[in-house]
Structures are given as structure tokens and as C-alpha cells.
Steps between C-alpha positions, in 0.01 A plus 500: 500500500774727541656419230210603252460785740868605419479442113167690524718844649749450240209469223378830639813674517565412167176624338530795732887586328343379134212771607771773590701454195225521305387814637845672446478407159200666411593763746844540264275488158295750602806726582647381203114600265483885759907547392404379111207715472725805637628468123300751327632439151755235415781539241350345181135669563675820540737495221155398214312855719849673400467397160094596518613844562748498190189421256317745644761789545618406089185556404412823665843645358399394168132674470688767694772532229260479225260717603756766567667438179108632394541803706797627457499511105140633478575770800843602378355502149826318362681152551532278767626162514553282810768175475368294727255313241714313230412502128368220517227601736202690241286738611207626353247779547119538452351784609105539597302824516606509863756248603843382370584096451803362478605113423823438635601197330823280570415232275622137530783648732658792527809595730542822722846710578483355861474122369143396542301351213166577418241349299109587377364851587391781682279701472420828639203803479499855599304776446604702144571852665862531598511805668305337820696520809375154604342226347419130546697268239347131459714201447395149379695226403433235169718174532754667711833367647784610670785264526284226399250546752136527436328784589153668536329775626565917474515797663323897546799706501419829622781722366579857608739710308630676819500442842574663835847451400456564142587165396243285239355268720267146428274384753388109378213324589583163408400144482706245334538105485795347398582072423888452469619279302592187784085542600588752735223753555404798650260821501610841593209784590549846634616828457818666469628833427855562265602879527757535207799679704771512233589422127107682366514563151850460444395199240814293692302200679819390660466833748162489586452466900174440681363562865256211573232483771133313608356185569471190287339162601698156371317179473752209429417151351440329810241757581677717766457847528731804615417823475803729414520881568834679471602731784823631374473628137625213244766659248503349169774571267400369126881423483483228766244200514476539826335781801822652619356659817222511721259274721222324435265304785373152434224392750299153517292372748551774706880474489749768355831452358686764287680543265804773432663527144842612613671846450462582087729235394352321206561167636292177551495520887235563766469480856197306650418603852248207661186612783767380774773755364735244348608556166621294161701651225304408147564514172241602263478325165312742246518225243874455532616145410704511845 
């Protein structure tokens, strides 16, 4: 009898340290899942919403570009010509009792100064009198892709010649959906303001320089959301791929990391600061073959 009664204690004691392990385990996985989820954005999401912002920041620049091109030469009553659209980009013009059209069209594939190649068009509306101060410009695309992604969707660009600063300045309200070629996708909704700081009508696209503010909401293909507002200006240089300065703020779930682009030099790198105020040094692909 007291021998059962001792194997029954060390039956007990064993469930009892089976029972305790257990419980740390899950204890540890659930620390492990709170630490995880700390991770607003990981590496690979973030560098596919860097590349969303590339699309969408080309394609402003373009109807920007064009639509200045317009401007310029009707204002100044003579020529102007912009470099930053090859020849092999064609542009045409119809114009309505009231509004301008243009078909910006980059055919089977057409390559930029800055690298990236182009295919299908754009197309873009405004209204016919040039001498308003501000007007809204409409952009479309027709079996468009950049890089070899797929994308759909446009933009209300409300443009004003001049503005507290004197600068030309595009304020985009834009929706956009984009497949990459791997099955990657993503959509990209929001709006965001480029105030064009330096290189304005100088017809040189390699010194054109943009301020870049707002908010912008990024939907990846897994379904997660982050909503993205930038709280230190974003400084885009035409001659580098890449945001040379500023911050931008990347929340989910309640969670905020950010992101800084570094000091002006046109360079690759970022620094990702996490909720808990660690942070990772990234590199940011734009479509570079690493």
C-alpha cells in the first residue's frame, strides 16, 4: 500500500512539473507573439511600400512635367522643352471647347534618364485656360507598367502655380493598385503634396528637387494595412532613385515605427526605429537587382 502510495506522489509530481513546463512554454510564446507583433513592418513588406511610393511619385513627376511643358510654352508664348521624357515617349494633344487632353504614351517600353522603364499610357485632363492660378489635372492609366509591374488606378492633382513660398506645388489625390511581376501585390490610397523647390523650368530633369508631405494608406498582399504620414518633409532629388532626407511614420495595429532617410546622400540606406526604440539599418531596393 505504500508502495502504490509512493508511485502515486511521484505520478503527481510529475504531471505537476509536465503542467509547469507547459505553462512556461506558452507563457514564452506569448512573449515571443507580444515581442513579434512589436514589428510594425518587416523588411520585405517595407521595401514593396518603398517601391509603391516610387510608382506613385514617377508618375506625379511625369503629369507634372508634361503639364508644365503645356504651360510654360503657351505662357511664355515661345519654346519649351523638358528632357526628362525620351523620344521615344509620344505625346499628343486634343483640345475640347474647355479642357486640354493629353495621351502620354510609352509604347511597348520606353526608358527614362534615371533608368526606369515604362510601358502603355497616361493620360491626363485639365481645363483649356492657362492663365488659371490653380487647377485640377486628371490622370488615368491604359495598360500601364512601371518596371514590369502592373498597375491601375489615377489621381486629382490639384496644381497651384505659386505657393506661400512661390514654388509650383501638386497636391495628389491618389489611388493606385499595383501586381509585380513574382505575384506580389499591393494598393496605395491617399494624398500627398510635392512643392517643386528647385530646378522649375530650367527644362534639366536631372536638377529638379521636391519637398514631399501627407498621408497615404498601404495595403500589402497578405492584406495588412499601415497607414503612412510623413512628419519630416521627404526630399526627392530626380537625380537619385531614392528620398534623400526626411521622415516618414508607419503605424499598424496601433503600433508606430519610423522611418528616417538619412542626411541628403543619395544612397540606398534607411534607418528603421521599432515602437520599443530599437532600430535596424535597411536598405531600400527601388527595383535595384541588389
Amino acid at each position: 500500500m505504500k508502495k502504490n502510495l509512493k508511485q502515486v506522489n511521484f505520478a503527481t509530481i510529475f504531471l505537476l512539473a509536465a503542467l509547469a513546463i507547459t505553462s512556461c512554454t506558452k507563457e514564452e510564446d506569448e512573449i515571443s507573439e507580444i515581442v513579434s507583433s512589436e514589428q510594425v513592418i518587416t523588411v520585405s513588406e517595407l521595401k514593396v511600400s518603398d517601391e509603391s511610393e516610387m510608382i506613385s511619385e514617377e508618375v506625379t513627376a511625369i503629369a507634372e512635367d508634361v503639364y508644365t511643358t503645356d504651360e510654360n510654352s503657351l505662357l511664355s508664348k515661345g519654346t519649351y522643352l523638358s528632357d526628362f521624357l525620351p523620344e521615344c515617349v509620344i505625346v499628343t494633344t486634343e483640345i475640347t471647347d474647355t479642357t486640354r487632353e493629353k495621351t502620354i504614351d510609352f509604347g511597348e517600353g520606353c526608358e527614362l534618364p534615371n533608368g526606369n522603364v515604362l510601358s502603355g499610357i497616361i493620360k491626363l485632363s485639365y481645363a483649356k485656360d492657362m492663365e488659371l492660378a490653380q487647377k485640377t489635372i486628371t490622370l488615368s492609366l491604359e495598360n500601364f507598367t512601371f518596371n514590369s509591374v502592373i498597375v491601375e488606378g489615377g489621381a486629382d492633382i490639384l496644381r497651384v502655380r505659386s505657393n506661400e513660398n512661390g514654388n509650383p506645388q501638386g497636391t495628389a489625390n491618389a489611388s493606385f493598385n499595383a501586381t509585380w511581376p513574382e505575384g506580389e501585390t499591393a494598393s496605395f490610397t491617399g494624398t500627398r503634396t510635392r512643392e517643386w523647390i528647385e530646378g522649375y523650368g530650367s527644362g534639366f530633369w536631372g536638377d529638379n528637387v521636391f519637398l514631399i508631405k501627407g498621408k497615404r494608406t498601404f495595403i500589402n498582399k497578405a492584406g495588412n494595412t499601415f497607414e503612412k504620414e510623413v512628419i519630416s518633409p521627404l526630399r526627392r532629388e530626380l537625380s537619385c532613385r531614392f528620398i534623400v532626407s526626411g521622415v516618414l511614420n508607419i503605424s499598424r495595429n496601433d503600433a508606430t515605427a519610423s522611418l528616417d532617410f538619412g542626411d541628403g546622400t543619395c544612397d540606398a540606406k534607411g534607418i528603421l526605429t521599432h515602437p520599443d526604440g530599437t532600430n535596424d539599418e535597411v536598405f531600400l531596393r527601388r527595383f535595384l537587382k541588389n
